[in-house]
N, C-alpha and C positions, 0 to 999 in steps of 0.2 A: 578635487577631481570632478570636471562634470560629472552627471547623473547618468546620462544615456551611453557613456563610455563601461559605466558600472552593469550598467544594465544589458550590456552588449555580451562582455565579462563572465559576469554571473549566467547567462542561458548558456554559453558554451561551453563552460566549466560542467553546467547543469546538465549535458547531454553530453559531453563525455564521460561522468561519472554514470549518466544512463546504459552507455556503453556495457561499463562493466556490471550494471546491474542485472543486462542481457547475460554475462557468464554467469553469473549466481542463479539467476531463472533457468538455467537448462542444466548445470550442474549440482544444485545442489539437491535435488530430485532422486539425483544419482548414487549420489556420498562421492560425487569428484573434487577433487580440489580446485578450485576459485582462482588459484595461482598459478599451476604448472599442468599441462601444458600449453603453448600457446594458442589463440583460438583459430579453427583451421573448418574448410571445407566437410559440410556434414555427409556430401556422396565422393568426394574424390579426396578426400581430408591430406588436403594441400595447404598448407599454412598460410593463414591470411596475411599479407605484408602491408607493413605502417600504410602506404598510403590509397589500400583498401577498406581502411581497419577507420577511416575519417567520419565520427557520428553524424548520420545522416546523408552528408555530402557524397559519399562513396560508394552507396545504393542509388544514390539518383545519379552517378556519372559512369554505374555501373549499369543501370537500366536494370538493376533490379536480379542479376544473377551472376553467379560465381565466373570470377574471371576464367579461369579454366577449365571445367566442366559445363560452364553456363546454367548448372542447376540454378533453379529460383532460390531470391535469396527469402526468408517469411518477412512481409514487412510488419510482421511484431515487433524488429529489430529497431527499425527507423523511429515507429512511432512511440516506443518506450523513450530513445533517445529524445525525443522530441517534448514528451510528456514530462521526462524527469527535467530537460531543459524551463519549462514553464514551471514546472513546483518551483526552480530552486530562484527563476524571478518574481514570481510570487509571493517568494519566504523573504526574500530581499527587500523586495519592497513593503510587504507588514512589518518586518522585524529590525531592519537595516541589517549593519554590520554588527552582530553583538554575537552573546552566547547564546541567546533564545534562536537566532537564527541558526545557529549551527548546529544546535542539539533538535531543533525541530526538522532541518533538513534530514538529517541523520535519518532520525525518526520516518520520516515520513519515506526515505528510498526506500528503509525495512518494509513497508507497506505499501510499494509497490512490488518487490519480490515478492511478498507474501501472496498480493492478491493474482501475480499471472500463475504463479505457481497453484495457485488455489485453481484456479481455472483448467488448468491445463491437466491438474492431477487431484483434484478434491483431497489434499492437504494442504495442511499447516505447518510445517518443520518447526518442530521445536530447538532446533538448532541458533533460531531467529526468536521464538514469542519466548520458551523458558530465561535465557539471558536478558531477555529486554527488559522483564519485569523488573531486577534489582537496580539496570542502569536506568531505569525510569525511575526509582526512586528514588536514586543517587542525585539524577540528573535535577530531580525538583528544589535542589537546593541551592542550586544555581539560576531559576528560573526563574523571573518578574511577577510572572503569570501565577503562580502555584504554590503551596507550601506541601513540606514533604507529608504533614496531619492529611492534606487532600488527596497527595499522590497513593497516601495509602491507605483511605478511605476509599478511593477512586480504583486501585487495585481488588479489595474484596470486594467489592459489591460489583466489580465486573464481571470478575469472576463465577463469584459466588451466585449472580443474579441468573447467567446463562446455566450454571451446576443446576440450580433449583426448574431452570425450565427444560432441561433434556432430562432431569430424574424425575419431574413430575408427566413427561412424555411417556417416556418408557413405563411405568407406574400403571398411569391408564392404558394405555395401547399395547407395552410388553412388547415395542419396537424402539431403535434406535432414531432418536430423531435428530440430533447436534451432534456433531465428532469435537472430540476431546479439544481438537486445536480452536476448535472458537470461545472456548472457554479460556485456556491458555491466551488467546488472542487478544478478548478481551478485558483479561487482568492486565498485560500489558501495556494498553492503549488507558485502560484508567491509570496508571501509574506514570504514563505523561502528562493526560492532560485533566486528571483529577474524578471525583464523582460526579461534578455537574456533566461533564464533557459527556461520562460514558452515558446519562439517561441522555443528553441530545444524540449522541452518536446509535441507542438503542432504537432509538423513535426513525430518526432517519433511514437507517438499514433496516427496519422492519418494513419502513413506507415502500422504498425504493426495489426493496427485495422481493415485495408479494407484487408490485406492480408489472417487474421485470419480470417476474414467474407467470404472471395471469397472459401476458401477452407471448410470453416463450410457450406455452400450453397451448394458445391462442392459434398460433401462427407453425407450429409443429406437432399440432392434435396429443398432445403426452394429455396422459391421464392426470391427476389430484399429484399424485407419487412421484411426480418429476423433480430430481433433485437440481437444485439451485444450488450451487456454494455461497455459501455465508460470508466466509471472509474478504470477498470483492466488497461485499455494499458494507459492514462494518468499516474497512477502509476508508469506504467513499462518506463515511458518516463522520468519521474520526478529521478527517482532512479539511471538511465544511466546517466543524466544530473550531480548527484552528485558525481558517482564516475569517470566518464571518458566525462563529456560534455567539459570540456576545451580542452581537449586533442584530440578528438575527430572532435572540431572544427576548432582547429589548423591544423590537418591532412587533414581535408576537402578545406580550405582555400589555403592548399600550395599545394595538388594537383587540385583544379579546378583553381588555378589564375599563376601557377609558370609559 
């Protein structure tokens, strides 16, 4: 089969499954079920029919508000759809058709739920990081990339690395500086994709984090104290690691040592 027929395939497969990754970011917040009932109008909660329900296409043929009340629709919707459409051609074209590509997509929708929710509610559900941990360890023995000795090297010291930096916070300060779920969060994310992955993934999220933080301070006067969630740029740390942290590393290694 051509390639661009695949590639056509995989983003709309990828943005429908973004779809429903929209119900899990607003339900699971909640303790609603994911499954029942069908997703409907959040001010006139009119049940959305199939061919409102089209990711992406249906906001833009909809102009962006509820066919019946004409409420605005949030285009969080769209562009989730959009985004998870691009991860999952992304993953296609690093991985092909294999089981790395299907266990990394996987992976990686949890960690877009994770991070809007994070956003939106500065948690972590452990409804998503507690179970990820064991299928990430399960999953490494399936994986080309990884062995399960790294997944679970790659699990403690994720863990364990953020444990030791929110108790040596609290320690000196006697304030809360990390919430449980990034710790949770990222023992999970070592358990996919190993111990190297989580110190590139630590390095990244800390760059991305105080940079994002200096200029949110910056540009909305918050004081030192403004919280940032964590779990967005860990994410966005974990995601770089999969498709370009080898490469990435290799580049960094031959110009700082050549």
């Amino acid at each position: 089969m051509p390639i661009m027929p695949i590639l056509i395939i995989t983003f709309i497969m990828g943005a429908c499954i973004g779809s429903f990754l929209n119900v899990c970011i607003c339900r699971i917040p909640e303790s609603r079920s994911i499954v029942t009932p069908a997703s409907a109008c959040t001010k006139c909660n009119t049940p959305i029919k199939f061919y409102d329900n089209i990711p992406i296409v249906s906001f833009l043929l909809l102009f962006g508000k509820c066919r019946t009340c004409s409420e605005p629709i949030s285009v969080r919707y769209p562009l989730v759809e959009f985004l998870t459409g691009l991860l999952a051609l992304a993953s296609v074209i690093k991985f092909d058709i294999s089981i790395d590509f299907f266990i990394y997509f996987v992976f990686i929708c949890a960690l877009v739920v994770i991070t809007f929710i994070d956003l939106d509610h500065q948690i972590i559900p452990d409804i998503i990081s507690l179970p990820g941990i064991p299928i990430g360890l399960l999953s490494s023995i399936f994986l080309a990339s990884i062995c399960f000795k790294d997944a679970l090297i790659g699990a403690l010291i994720g863990g364990g690395s953020l444990f030791l930096i929110a108790w040596g916070y609290q320690l000196i300060t006697g304030k809360d500086g990390m919430g449980g779920g990034d710790i949770k969060l990222l023992a999970m994310i070592g358990a996919f994709i190993g111990w190297k992955g989580v110190f590139f993934t630590i390095f990244v999220a800390s760059a991305s984090g105080s940079l994002i933080g200096a200029v949110l301070m910056l540009f909305t006067q918050k004081n030192l104290k403004f919280a940032v969630p964590f779990g967005p740029f860990l994410s966005l740390g974990t995601i770089t690691y999969i498709f370009f942290g080898p490469e990435l590393i290799f580049w960094y290694y031959h110009i700082a040592f050549r």
